[in-house]
C-alpha positions in Angstrom: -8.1 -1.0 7.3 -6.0 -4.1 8.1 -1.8 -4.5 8.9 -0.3 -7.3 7.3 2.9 -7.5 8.2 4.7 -3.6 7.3 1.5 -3.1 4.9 -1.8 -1.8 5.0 -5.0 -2.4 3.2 -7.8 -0.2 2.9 -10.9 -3.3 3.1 -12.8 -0.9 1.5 -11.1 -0.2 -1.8 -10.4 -1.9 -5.0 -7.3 -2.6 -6.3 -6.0 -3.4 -9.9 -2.7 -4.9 -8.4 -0.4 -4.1 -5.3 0.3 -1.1 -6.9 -3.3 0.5 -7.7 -6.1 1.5 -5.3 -9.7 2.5 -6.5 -12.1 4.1 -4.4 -15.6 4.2 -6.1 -17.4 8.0 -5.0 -19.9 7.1 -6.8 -21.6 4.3 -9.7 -19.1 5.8 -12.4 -16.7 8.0 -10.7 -13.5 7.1 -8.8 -10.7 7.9 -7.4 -7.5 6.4 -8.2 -3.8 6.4 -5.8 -0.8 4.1 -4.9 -0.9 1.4 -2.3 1.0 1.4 0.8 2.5 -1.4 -1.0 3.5 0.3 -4.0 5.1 3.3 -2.2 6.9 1.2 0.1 8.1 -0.9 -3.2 9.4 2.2 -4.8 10.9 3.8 -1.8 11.3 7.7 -1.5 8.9 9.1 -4.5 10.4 12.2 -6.3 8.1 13.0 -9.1 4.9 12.3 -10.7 3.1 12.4 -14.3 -0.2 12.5 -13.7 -2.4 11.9 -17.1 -4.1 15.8 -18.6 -7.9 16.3 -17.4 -10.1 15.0 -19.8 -7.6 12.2 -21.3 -9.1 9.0 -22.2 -7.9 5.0 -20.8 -8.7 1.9 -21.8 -8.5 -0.7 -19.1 -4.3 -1.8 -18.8 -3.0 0.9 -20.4 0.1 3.3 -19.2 -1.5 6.1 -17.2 0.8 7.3 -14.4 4.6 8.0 -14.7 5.9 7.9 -10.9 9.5 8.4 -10.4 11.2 7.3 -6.8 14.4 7.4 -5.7 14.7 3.6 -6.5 13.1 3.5 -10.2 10.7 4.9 -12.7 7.4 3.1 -12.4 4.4 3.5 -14.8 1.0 2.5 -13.4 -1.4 1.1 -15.3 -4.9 2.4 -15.7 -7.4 0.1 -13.4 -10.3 1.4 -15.7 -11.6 2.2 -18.9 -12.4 6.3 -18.0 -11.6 9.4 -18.8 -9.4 12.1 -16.1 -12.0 13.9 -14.4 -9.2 16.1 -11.9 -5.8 16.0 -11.4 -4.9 16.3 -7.5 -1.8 18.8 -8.1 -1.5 18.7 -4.5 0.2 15.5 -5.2 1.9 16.3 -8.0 3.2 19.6 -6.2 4.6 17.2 -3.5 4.7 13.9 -4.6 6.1 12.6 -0.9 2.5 12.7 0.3 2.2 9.2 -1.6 4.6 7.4 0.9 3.5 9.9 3.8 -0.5 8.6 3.6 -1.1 6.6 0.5 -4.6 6.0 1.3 -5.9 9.8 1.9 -3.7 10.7 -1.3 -5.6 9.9 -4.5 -3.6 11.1 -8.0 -6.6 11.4 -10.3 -10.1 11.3 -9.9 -11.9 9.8 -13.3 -15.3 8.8 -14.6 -15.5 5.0 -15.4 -16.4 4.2 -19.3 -16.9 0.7 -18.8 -18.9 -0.5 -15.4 -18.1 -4.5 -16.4 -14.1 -3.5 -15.6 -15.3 -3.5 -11.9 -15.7 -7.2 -12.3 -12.3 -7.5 -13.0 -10.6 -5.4 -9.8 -9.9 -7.4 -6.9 -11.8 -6.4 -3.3 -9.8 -5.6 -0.2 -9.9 -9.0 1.4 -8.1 -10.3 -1.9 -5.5 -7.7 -2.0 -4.9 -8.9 1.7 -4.8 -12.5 0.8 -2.1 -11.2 -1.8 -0.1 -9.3 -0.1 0.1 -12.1 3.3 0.7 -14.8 0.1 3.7 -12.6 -1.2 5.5 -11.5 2.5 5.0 -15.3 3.3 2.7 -17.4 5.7 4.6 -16.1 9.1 2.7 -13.2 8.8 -0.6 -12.7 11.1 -3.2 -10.3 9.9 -3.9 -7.7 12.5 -6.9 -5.5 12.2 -6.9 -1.6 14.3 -9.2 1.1 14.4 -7.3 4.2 12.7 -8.5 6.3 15.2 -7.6 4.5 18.1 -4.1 5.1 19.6 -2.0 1.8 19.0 1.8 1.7 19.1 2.9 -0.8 17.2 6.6 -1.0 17.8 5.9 -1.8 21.7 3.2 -3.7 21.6 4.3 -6.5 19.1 7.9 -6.5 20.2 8.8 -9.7 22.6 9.8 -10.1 25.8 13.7 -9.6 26.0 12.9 -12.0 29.2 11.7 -14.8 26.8 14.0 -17.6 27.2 14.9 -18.1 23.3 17.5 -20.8 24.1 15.4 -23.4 26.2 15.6 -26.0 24.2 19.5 -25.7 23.9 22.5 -27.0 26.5 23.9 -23.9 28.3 27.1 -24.4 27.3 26.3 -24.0 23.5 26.0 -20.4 24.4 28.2 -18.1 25.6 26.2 -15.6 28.4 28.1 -12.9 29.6 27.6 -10.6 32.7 26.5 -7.5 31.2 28.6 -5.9 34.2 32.0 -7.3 32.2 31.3 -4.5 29.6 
């Protein structure tokens, strides 16, 4: 798994676009969910319309309805397959997309068409996307997901930092934080 920026990547996945993870349980069968991307992109998700077991999907086409607070989103299907399970789980409580995205899959399908793997991207590209689209200030950081990591303190800066050294001291106004 890698952080870039607010979003992770599961390195170990496919993906069809930001929006569409595959995770290949075996030579034909998959499962399929939502990026951290995608849920973060459609904010608070309030329904789902998961495709019927058994349904049939060429590669592109409409496959999930996924309504959020935000807008209606359909994703398309990342595969030519057919709906092996629907995790009703999901559809039950469709916040479990934005609460773990990753451990979430919607449907789990057999592939028709093994050349369509040739056309998903691998982690590392989705990364190289998503750093490309949330801009070049962005530094890739790689953690463990077990290990204990707190984000919000470690990356924050030094409030001791002096931010203005390059500037005059009377450009700035500093106040005695005893005035107030």
């Amino acid at each position: 798994m890698v952080k870039i920026g607010k979003y992770e990547v599961n390195l170990d996945y496919y993906y069809y676009d930001n929006y569409v993870w595959v995770n290949r349980e075996s030579d034909n069968e998959v499962e399929i969910g939502l990026t951290d991307y995608g849920q973060q992109m459609l904010k608070d998700i309030i329904d789902i319309e998961p495709p019927q077991k058994s349904q049939r999907f060429a590669e592109g086409t409409p496959f999930i309805q996924i309504e959020s607070i935000s807008k209606d989103f359909v994703l398309k299907s990342p595969l030519s397959c057919v709906v092996l399970e629907v995790n009703h789980a999901v559809v039950e409580n469709p916040e479990l997309l934005n609460e773990k995205p990753f451990q979430t899959w919607i449907v789990r399908a057999e592939v028709l068409d093994l050349s369509d793997f040739d056309k998903l991207m691998d982690g590392d590209d989705m990364a190289d996307i998503i750093a490309d689209e949330i801009g070049d200030e962005i530094e890739e950081i790689e953690f463990d997901e077990d290990a204990e990591f707190d984000y919000e303190n470690e990356l924050n800066f030094d409030s001791g930092d002096d931010y203005y050294g390059e500037y005059n001291d009377d450009e700035f106004y500093f106040y005695d934080e005893d005035e107030y």
